[in-house]
C-alpha positions as CSV (number, residue, x, y, z in Angstrom):
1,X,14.7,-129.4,17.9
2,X,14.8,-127.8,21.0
3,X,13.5,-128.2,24.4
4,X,11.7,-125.7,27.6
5,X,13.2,-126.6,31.0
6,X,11.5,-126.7,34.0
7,X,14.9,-127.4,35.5
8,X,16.2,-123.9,36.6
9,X,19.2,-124.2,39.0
10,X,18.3,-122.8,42.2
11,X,19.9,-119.6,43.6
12,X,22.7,-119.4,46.1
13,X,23.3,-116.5,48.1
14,X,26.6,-117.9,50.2
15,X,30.0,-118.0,48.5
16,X,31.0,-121.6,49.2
17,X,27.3,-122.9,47.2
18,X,28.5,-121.0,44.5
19,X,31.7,-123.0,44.0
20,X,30.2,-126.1,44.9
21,X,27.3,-125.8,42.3
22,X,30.3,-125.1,40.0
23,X,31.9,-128.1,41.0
24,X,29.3,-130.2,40.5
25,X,27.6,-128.7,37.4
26,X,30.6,-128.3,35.5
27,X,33.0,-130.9,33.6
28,X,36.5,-130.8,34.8
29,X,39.4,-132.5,34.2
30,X,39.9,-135.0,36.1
31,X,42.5,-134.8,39.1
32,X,44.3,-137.9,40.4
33,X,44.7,-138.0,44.2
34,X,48.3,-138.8,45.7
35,X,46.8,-142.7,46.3
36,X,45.8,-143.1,42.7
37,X,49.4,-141.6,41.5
38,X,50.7,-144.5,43.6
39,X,48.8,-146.9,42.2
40,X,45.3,-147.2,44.6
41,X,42.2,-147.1,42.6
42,X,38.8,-146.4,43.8
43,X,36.4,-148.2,44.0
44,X,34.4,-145.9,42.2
45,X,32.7,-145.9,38.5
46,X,31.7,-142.8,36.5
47,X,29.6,-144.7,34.6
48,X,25.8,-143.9,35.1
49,X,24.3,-140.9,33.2
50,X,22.2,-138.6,36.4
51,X,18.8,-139.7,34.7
52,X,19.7,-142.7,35.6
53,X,20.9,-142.6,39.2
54,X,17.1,-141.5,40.6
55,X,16.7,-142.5,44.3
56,X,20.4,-143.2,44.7
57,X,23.3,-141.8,46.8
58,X,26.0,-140.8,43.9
59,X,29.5,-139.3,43.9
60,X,30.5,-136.4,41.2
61,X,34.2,-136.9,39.7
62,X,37.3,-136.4,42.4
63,X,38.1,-132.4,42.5
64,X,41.8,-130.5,42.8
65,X,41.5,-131.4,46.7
66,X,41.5,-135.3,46.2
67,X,37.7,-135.1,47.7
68,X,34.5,-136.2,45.8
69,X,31.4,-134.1,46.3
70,X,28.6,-136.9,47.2
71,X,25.0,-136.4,47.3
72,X,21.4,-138.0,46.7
73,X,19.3,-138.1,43.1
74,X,16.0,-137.7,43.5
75,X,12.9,-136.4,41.2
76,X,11.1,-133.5,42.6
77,X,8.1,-133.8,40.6
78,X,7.2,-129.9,40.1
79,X,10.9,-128.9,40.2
80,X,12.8,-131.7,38.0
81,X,16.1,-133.8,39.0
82,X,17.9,-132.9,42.2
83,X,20.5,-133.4,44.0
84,X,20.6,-133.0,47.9
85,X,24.3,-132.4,48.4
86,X,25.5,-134.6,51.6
87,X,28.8,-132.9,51.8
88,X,32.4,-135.1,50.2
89,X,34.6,-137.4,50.8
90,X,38.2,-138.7,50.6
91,X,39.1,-142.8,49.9
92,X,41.8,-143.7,52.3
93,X,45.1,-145.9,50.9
94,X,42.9,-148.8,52.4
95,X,39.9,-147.8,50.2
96,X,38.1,-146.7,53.1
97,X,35.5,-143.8,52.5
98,X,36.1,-141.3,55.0
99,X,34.0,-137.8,55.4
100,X,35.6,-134.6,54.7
101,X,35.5,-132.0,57.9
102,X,33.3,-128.9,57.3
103,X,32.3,-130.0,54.1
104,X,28.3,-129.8,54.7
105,X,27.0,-126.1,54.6
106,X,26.0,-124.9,57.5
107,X,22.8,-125.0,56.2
108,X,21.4,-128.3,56.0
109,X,19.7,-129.7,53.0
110,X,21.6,-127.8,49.8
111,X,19.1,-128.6,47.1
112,X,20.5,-128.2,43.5
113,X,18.3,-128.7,40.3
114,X,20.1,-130.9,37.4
115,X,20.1,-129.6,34.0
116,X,19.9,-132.1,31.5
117,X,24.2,-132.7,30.5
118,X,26.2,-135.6,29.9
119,X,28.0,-135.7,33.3
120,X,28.4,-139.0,34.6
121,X,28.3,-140.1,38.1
122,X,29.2,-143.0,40.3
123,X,27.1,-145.3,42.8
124,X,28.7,-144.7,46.1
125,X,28.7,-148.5,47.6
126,X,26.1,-149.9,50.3
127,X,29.2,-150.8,52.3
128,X,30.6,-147.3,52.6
129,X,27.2,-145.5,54.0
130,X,27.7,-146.1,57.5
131,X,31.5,-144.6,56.9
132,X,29.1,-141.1,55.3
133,X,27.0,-141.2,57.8
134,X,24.2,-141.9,55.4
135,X,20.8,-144.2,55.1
136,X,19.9,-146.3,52.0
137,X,17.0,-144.4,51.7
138,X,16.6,-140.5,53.6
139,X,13.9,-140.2,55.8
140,X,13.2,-137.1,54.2
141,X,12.9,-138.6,50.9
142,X,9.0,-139.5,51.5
143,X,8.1,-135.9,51.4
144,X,8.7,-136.3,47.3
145,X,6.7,-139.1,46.9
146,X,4.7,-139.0,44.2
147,X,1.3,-140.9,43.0
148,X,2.2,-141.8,39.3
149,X,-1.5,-143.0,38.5
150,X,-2.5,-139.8,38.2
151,X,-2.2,-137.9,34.9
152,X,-0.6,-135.0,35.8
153,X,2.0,-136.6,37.2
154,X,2.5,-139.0,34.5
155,X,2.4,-135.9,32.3
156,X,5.4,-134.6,34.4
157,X,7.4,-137.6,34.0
158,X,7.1,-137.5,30.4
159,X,8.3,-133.5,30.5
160,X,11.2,-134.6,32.3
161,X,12.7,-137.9,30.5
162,X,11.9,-135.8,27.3
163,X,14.4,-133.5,28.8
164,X,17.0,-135.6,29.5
165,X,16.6,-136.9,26.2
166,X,14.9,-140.2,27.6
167,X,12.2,-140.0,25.0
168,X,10.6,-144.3,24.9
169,X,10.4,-143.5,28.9
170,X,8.4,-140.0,28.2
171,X,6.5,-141.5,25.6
172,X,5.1,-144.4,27.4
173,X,4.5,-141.8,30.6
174,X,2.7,-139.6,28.0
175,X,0.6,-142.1,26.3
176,X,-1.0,-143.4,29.8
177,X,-1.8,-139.8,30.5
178,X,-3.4,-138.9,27.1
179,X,-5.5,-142.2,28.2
180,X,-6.6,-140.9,31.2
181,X,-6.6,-136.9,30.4
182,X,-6.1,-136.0,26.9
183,X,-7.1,-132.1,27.7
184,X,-4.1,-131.5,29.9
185,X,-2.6,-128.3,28.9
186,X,0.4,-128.9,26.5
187,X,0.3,-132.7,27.1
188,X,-0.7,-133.2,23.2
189,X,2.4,-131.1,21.8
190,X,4.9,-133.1,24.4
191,X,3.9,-136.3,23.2
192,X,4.4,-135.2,19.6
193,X,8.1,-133.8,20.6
194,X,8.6,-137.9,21.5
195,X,7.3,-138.7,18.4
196,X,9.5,-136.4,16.3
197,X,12.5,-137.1,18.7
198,X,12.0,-141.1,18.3
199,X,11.6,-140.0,13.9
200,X,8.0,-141.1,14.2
201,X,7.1,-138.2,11.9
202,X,3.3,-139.6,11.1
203,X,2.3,-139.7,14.5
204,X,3.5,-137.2,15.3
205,X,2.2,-134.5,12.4
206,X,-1.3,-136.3,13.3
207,X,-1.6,-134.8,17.1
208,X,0.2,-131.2,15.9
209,X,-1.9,-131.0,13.4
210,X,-5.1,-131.3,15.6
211,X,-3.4,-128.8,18.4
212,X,-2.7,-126.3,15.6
213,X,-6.1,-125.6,14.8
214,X,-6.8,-125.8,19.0
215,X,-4.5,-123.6,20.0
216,X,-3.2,-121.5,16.4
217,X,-1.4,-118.8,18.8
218,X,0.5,-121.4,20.2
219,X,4.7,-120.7,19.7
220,X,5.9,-123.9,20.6
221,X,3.1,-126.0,19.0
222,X,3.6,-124.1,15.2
223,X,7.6,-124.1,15.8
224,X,7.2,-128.5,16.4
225,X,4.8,-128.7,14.2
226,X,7.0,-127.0,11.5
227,X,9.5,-129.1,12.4
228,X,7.6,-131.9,12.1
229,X,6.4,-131.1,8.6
230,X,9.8,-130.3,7.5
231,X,10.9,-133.8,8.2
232,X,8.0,-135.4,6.8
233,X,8.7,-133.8,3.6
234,X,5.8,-132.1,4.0
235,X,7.2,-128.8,2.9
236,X,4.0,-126.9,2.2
237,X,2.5,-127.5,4.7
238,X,5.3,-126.1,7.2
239,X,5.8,-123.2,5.2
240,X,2.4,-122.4,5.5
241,X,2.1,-122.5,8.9
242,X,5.2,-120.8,9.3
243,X,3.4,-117.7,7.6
244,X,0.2,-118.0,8.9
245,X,2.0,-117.7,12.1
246,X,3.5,-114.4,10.8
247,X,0.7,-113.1,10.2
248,X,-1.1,-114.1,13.5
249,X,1.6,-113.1,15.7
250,X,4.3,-111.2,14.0
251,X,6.8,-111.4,17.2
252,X,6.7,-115.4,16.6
253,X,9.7,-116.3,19.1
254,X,10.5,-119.2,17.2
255,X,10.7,-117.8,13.7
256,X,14.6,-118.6,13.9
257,X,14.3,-122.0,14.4
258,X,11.1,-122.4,12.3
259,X,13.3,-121.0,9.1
260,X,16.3,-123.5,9.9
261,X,14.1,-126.5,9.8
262,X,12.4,-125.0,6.7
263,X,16.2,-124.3,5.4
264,X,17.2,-127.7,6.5
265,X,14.4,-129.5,3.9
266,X,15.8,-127.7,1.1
267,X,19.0,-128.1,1.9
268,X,18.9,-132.0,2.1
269,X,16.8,-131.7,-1.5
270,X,20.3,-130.0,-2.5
271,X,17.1,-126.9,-3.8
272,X,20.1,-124.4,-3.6
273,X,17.6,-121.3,-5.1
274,X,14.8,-122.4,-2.5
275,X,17.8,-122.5,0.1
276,X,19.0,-119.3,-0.7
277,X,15.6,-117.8,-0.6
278,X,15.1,-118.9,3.2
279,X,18.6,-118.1,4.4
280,X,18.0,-114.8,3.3
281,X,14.6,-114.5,5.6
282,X,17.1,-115.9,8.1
283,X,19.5,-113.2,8.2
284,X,16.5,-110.8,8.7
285,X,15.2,-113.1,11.6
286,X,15.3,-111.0,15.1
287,X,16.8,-112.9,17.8
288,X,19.0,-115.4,16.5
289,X,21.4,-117.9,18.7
290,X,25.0,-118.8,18.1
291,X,23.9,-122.3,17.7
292,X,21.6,-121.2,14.5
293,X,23.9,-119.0,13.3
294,X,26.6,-121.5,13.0
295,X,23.9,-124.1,11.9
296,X,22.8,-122.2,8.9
297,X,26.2,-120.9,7.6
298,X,27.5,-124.9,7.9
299,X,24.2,-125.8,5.7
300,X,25.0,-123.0,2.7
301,X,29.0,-123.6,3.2
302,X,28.1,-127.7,2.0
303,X,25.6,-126.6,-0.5
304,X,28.0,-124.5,-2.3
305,X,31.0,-126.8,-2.5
């Protein structure tokens, strides 16, 4: 099952952004300073998933230099998770934080949007802020307030924990905005993805269901509700869909992913001459990933043995 972003890194034009958004984005191994060789540990743990370090001031894992790139989480509610980067840090043999020179761009306020990733972070401590020259909360951080009784917002919310794979938080954001707004454009097929993501296939099938005949153009409504329907062993019914959408739209940009989920039904009824049949179609499929590739060729490999 796969996911749209909202969460689009945002371009750098200097050098030096470029390697720090590497830096930061990217796992490394990680480096032991000179202190930590000799037996000084920080005070720091790499512990908190960045979904969960929202409205905190966070430090990524030490780099080659012995410094930690440090910066605040926040939720832009249009743009998704971001960081504003603050610049790094070295600890000191006496566990003192103390601020790299130069560190901070010369342009104040690097912004860089999160993608959803498994990267763990660390709380910097209260104690060490007045050592970073940093406030508990930014002054500028009340320019991202957000009113989170409105259902556009809670609609957002739900986007963005369904992102980062936080699906009970999307789907109670979801449900209190299909209360208050149920005709918010796409809010119908996101609460279903939290549905199908938590394996609450019934529920789910009952809102695509009603959005399919709504909105029967739709790509990503047919491709969940397919994959809904797959799951629910309601294999008809997905195939069906599958090539009504075919017919309606014959560039379906799903139709990759559709047949996998269609392949993956038959393939857990061990059907190998129904399998066979849709891995076929597969192979003819335009615009297939690696990921699907690999995913279909695992299926068949299992079903033969």
């Amino acid at each position: 099952m796969s996911h749209p972003s909202c969460l689009s890194q945002k371009a750098f034009s200097c050098i030096s952004c470029l390697i720090l958004l590497s830096l930061i984005m990217c796992p490394t191994l990680r480096a032991q300073s000179s202190d930590e060789q000799n037996g000084q540990q920080s005070s720091l743990q790499f512990n908190c998933p960045i979904i969960s370090a929202l409205d905190h001031w966070v430090a990524f894992p030490m780099q080659k230099d012995s410094a930690y790139p440090f910066g605040y989480i926040y939720l832009d509610i249009q743009a998704g998770v971001t960081l504003e980067y603050a610049g790094s840090f070295k600890i000191t043999k006496s566990g003192d934080f103390a601020l790299v020179p130069g560190s901070l761009p010369k342009d104040a306020g690097v912004k860089i949007r999160m993608e959803p990733g498994p990267r763990l972070l660390a709380f910097i401590p209260g104690g060490q802020f007045g050592a970073l020259k940093i406030q508990k909360v930014p002054s500028w951080r009340k320019n991202y307030d957000y009113d989170s009784s409105k259902p556009e917002v809670l609609y957002q919310l739900g986007f963005t924990y369904n992102a980062w794979q936080q699906y009970n938080k999307a789907l109670n954001y979801l449900q209190r905005a299909q209360q208050l707004n149920p005709d918010i454009q796409g809010l119908n097929t996101e609460l279903a993805f939290a549905y199908n993501a938590l394996y609450l296939f019934d529920s789910a099938e009952l809102i695509l269901s009603k959005e399919m005949k709504l909105h029967p153009k739709d790509d990503y409504t047919t491709k969940e509700y397919i994959y809904t329907a797959s799951h629910n062993k309601h294999i008809k019914q997905a195939i069906d869909a599958f090539e009504n959408m075919l017919k309606i739209k014959p560039g379906y940009s799903y139709a990759a992913e559709s047949t996998i989920n269609i392949m993956g039904f038959y393939y857990l009824q061990k059907d190998k001459a129904n399998f066979e049949n849709w891995y076929n179609r597969f192979q003819g499929m335009p615009s297939k990933s690696k990921e699907e590739l690999n995913m279909a060729s695992a299926m068949r490999d299992a079903l033969d043995k």
